[in-house]
C-alpha positions in Angstrom: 135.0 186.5 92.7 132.5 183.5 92.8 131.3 183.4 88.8 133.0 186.3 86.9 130.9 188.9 87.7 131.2 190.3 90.7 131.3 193.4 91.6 134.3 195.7 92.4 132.7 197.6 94.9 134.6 197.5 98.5 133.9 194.6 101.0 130.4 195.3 102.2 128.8 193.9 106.0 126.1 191.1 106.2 124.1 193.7 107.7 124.7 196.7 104.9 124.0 193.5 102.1 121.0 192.8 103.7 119.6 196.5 104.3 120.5 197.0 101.1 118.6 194.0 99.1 115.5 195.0 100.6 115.6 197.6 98.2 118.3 196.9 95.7 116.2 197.0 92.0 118.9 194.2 90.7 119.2 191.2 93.0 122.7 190.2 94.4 124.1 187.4 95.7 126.5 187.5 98.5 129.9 186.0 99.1 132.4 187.0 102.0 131.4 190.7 101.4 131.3 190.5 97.8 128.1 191.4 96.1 127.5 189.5 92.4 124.5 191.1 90.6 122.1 188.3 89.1 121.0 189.0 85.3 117.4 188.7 84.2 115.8 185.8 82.8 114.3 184.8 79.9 110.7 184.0 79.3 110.8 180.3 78.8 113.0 180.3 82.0 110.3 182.5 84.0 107.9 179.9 82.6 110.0 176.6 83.4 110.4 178.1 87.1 106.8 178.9 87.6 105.9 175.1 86.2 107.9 174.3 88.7 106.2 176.5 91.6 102.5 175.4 90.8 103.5 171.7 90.6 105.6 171.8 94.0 102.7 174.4 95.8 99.9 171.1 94.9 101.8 168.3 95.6 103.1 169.9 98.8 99.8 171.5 99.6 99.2 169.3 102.7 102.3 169.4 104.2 104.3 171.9 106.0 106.5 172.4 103.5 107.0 175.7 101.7 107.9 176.4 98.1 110.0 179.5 97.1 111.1 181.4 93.7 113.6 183.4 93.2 113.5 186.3 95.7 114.2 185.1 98.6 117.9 184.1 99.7 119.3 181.1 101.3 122.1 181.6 103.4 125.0 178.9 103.2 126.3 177.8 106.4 127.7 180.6 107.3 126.8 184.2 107.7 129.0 185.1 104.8 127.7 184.0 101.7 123.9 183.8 100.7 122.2 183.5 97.1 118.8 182.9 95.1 118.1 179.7 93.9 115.6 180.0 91.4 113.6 177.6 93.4 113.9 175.9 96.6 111.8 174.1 99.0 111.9 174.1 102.9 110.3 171.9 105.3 111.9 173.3 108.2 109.9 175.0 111.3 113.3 177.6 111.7 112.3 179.0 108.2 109.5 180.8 109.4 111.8 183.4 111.7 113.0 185.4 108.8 110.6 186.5 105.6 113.6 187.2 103.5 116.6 184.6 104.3 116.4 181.2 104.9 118.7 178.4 106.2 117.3 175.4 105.5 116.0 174.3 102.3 115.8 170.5 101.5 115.8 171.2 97.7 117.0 173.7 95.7 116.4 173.9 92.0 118.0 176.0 89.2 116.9 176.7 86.0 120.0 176.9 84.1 120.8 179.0 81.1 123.5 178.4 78.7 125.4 181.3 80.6 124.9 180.1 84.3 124.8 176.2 83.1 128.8 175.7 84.2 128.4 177.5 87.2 125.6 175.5 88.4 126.7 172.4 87.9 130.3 173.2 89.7 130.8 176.3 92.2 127.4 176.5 93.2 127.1 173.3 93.7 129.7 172.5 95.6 128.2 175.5 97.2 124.6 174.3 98.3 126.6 170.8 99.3 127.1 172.7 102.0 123.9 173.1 103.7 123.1 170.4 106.2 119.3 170.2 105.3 119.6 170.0 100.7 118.6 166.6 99.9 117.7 167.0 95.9 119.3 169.8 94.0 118.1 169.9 90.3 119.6 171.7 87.5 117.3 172.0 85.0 117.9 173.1 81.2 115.9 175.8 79.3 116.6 174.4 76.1 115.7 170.9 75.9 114.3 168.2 78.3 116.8 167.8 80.4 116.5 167.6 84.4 119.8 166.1 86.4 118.7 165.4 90.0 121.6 165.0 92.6 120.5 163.0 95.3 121.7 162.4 99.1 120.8 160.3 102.3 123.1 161.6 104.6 124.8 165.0 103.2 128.0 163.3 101.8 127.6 161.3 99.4 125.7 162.5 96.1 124.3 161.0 93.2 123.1 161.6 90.2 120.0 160.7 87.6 119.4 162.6 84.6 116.1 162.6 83.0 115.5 163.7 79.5 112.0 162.1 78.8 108.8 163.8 79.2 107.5 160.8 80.3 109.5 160.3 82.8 109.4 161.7 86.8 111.9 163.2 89.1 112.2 161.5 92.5 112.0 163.5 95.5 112.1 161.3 97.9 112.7 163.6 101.0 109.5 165.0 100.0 107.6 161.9 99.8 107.2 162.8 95.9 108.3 163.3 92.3 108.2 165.8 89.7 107.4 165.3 86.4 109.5 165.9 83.2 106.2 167.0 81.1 104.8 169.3 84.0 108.6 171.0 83.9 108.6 171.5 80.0 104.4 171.9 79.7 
């Protein structure tokens, strides 16, 4: 059991998770044949994560880069565990193989409530730390301006900025470009 909630259902295949996603009405995330139903969200989260989508699709708009939301999985490392980030970018050419998983985001955001704000911050991200490709992964609050950016070069060694001015801009420097606090919170 990842966060607490997952289910008691009997250890279900890669394949049977997958099959059954694609029609599921209550997302899951997947560990080791475990399936953990993901609550609903808020509307100042909804509008926190779509701030975040337009400003990512414009500033990314020349690039090959791709920006997802919420419904499509990334799969960590292994074929065993997989879940939705409420946001993620990927700049990778493999990502375009397979329309509902991919492997190889270079940031993943999360728009963290106070229920899942713990859990984002430890298992899950010691979690996406796991992925080769995840440069920037930014938790960012729902309540007040508050964005912590964790930052790597190589993969192994993290670190971390928190921004809490709405003057103030997130560095995504894999990207080749920042986010900013008052477009988050707008």
């Amino acid at each position: 059991m990842r966060n607490g909630n997952a289910t008691s259902l009997k250890k279900m295949s890669v394949e049977a998770y997958i099959a059954f996603e694609e029609t599921a009405d209550v997302r899951h995330e997947y560990f080791d044949g475990q399936l953990t139903p993901m609550p609903g969200t808020t509307d100042l989260h909804n509008l926190i994560c779509q701030n975040i989508l337009i400003a990512l699709r414009q500033l990314l708009k020349n690039t090959n880069c791709k920006v997802f939301i919420e419904n499509v999985k990334v799969q960590i490392t292994s074929d065993k565990h997989y879940t939705y980030p409420d946001i993620f970018v990927t700049c990778d050419e493999r990502d375009t193989e397979n329309r509902y998983i991919k492997k190889y985001p270079s940031v993943i955001i999360e728009v963290a409530s106070p229920s899942t704000k713990v859990y984002d911050k430890t298992d899950k991200f010691l979690d996406y730390r796991k992925i080769p490709s995840l440069r920037h992964y930014l938790i960012v609050d729902t309540e007040k301006p508050l964005v912590e950016c964790f930052s790597t070069k190589d993969g192994k060694e993290w670190e971390s900025e928190t921004f809490t001015s709405k003057n103030e801009v997130v560095p995504l420097g894999t990207l080749g470009t920042s986010l900013s606090v008052s477009v988050i919170y707008e």
